[in-house]
Structures are given as C-alpha cells and as structure tokens.
C-alpha positions as CSV (number, residue, x, y, z in Angstrom):
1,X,63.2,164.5,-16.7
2,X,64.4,167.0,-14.2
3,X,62.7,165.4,-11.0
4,X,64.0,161.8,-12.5
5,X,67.4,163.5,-11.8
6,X,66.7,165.1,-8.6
7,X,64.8,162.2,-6.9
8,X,68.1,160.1,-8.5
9,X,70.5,162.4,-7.0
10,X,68.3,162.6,-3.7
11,X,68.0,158.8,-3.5
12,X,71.5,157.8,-4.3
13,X,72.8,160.5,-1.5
14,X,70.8,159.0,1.0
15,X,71.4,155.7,0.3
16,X,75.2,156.6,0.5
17,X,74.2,158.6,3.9
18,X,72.3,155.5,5.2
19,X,75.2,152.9,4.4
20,X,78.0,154.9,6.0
21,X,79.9,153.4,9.4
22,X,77.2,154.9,12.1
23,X,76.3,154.1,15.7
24,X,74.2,150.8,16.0
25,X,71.1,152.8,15.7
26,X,68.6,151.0,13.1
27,X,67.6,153.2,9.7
28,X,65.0,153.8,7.7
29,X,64.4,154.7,4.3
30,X,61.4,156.7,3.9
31,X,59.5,157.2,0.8
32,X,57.1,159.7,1.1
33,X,53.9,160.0,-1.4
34,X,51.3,162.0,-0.7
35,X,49.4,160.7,2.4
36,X,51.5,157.4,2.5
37,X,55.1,157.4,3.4
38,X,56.7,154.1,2.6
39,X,59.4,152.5,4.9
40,X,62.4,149.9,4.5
41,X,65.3,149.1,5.9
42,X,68.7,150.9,5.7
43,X,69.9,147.2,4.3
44,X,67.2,147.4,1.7
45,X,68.1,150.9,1.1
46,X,71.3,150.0,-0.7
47,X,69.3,148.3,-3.3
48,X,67.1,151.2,-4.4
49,X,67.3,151.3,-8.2
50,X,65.0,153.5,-10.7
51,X,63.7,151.7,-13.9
52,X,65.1,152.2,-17.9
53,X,62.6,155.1,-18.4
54,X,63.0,156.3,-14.9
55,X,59.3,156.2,-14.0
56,X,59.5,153.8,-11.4
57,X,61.7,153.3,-8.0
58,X,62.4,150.2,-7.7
59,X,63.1,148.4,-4.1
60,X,63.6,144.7,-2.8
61,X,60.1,144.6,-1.7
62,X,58.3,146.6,-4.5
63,X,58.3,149.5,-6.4
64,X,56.6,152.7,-6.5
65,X,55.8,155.3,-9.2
66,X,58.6,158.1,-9.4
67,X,56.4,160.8,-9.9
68,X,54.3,160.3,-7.0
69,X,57.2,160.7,-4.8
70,X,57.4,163.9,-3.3
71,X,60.4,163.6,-1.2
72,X,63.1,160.7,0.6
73,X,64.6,160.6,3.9
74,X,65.9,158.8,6.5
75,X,66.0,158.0,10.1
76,X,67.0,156.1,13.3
77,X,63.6,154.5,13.8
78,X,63.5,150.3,14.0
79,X,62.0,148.6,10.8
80,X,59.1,146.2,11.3
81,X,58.3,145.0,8.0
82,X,54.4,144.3,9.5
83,X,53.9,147.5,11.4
84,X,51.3,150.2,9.7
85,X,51.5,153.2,11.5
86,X,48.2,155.3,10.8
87,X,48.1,159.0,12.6
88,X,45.1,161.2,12.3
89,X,44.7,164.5,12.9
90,X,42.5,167.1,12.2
91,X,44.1,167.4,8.6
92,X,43.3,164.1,7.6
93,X,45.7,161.2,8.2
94,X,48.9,159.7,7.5
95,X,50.2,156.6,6.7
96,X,53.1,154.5,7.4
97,X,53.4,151.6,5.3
98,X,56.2,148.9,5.2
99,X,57.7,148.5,1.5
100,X,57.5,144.5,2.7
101,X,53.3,145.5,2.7
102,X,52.8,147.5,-0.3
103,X,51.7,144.6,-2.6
104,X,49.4,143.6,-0.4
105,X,47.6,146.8,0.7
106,X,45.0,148.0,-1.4
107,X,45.2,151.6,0.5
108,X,42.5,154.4,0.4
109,X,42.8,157.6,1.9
110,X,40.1,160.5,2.0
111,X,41.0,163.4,4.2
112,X,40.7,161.1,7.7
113,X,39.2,158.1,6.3
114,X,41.2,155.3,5.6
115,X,40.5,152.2,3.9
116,X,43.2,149.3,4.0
117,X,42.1,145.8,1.8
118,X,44.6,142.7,2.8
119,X,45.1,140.5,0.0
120,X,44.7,137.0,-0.1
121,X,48.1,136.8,-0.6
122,X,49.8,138.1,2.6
123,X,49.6,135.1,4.9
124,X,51.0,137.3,8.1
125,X,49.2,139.0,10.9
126,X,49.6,142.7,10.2
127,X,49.6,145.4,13.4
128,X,47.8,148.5,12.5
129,X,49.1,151.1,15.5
130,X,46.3,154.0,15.2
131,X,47.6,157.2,17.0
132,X,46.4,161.4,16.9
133,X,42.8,162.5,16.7
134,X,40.5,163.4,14.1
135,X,37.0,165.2,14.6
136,X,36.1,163.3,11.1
137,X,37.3,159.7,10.3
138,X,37.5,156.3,10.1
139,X,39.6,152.8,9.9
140,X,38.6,150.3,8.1
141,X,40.3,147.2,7.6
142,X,39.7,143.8,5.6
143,X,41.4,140.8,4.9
144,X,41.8,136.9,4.6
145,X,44.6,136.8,7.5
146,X,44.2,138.1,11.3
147,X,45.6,141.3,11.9
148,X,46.4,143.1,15.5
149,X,45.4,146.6,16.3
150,X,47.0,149.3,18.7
151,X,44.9,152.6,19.6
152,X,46.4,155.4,21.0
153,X,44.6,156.7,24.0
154,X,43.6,160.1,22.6
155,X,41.8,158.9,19.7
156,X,38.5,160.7,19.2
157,X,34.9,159.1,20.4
158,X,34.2,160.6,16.9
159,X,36.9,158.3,15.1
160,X,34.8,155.1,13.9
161,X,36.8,151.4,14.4
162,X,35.2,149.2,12.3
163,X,37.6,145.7,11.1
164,X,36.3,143.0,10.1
165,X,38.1,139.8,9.4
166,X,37.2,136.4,8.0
C-alpha cells in the first residue's frame, strides 16, 4: 500500500508540476517500467487516475500496472504519439514507447534484444528511431501495417536489423 501512496503522491505532484503556466515548451509525462519508459502528453497527463484497488495507473490511452512502475517524471521533449525511441547500449536497451502505442505493442526485451509485434489493430505507420550501440543485439519488428525506421549512425555492425512486414 505504501508505494500505491507514493507513486499517488508522485503522480498527482507532477501532474500539478506539468499543468502549471510554463513557457510554450511541449511536456511529457514519463512512465518508467523497467526497460520501457512510457510517454504522453502533458494534456494527457492531467488525466492520470489510479484504479479502486490502486493496482493500476490509468491514462487516456491505456493503463499500466502500478507495481511495475519504478518511477514518473517529466520533461520538455515534443510528444509523437507514433514515435518508439529504442537506444542500445552495451547494458541492454531502452525503450521509449508512446502511451497512444501500448495496446498495440506486444514488447520483448532481453538484455539488447528487442522484440516489437504490431497488432492487427493499429492501422498507422509506426517510426521506430534505433540510436546507441550494442556489441549484442537485435530489432525485430512485425506487423499488419507499414512502419518507418531511423538508425543512428553509430549503431554496431554487430547489431542485427531484421523487420519484416506484410
């Protein structure tokens, strides 16, 4: 019950934080969980809500077990609600994923191996933007829809590519 209250207190001070008079600067609310760190929209943000039990946080888009939530934050970064932002490194990788997504995603990650599944559902061309390096890992990507893909220059030879799409 105690991190119910602290992730409460945590989310309902920075959703005050992110709906106060600022600069024209876009926000973020970011969810982080483990090796995924779910994003949405300052806008959104003011609609974050946790469930009777408190076991789930609930958002606009979708909503996402309390106790895999390590931490909350925010920042000044634009929102693209079909942006996945994937950065390896020799630790493994990490994930940015759009709340607007998380539905759709069927997401696996393994030290620097990921594994995204669209589902039939999401009728939108996704852009996967693949940055850092790994010595060990992979992308791999399927789905129904087309999807776009950005690679950083100083990804690793060693880091295997491999989409396919229907």
């Amino acid at each position: 019950m105690k991190k119910h209250c602290t992730l409460f207190g945590a989310a309902l001070l920075l959703v005050s934080a992110a709906l106060l008079p600022q600069s024209a600067a876009a926000q973020r609310l970011k969810i982080h969980c483990g090796a995924v760190t779910y994003v949405t929209s300052a806008t959104a943000a003011g609609q974050v809500t946790f469930s009777a039990d408190g076991s789930q946080l609930q958002l606009p888009e979708t909503s996402l077990e309390a106790a895999a939530v390590d931490s909350i934050t925010v920042d000044r970064a634009d929102y693209n609600p079909l942006a996945v932002g994937v950065v390896y490194s020799n630790g493994g990788a990490a994930l940015t994923v759009p709340c607007y997504l998380a539905d759709n995603l069927t997401i696996s990650v393994d030290g620097g191996h990921v594994s995204i599944v669209q589902s039939a559902d999401l009728q939108e061309e996704v852009v996967y933007a693949l940055t850092g390096s790994s010595t060990d890992g992979s992308f791999f990507m399927d789905g129904e829809y087309k999807a776009g893909e950005r690679r950083h220059r100083r990804l690793a030879k060693s880091l295997l590519l491999r989409e396919r799409s229907r």
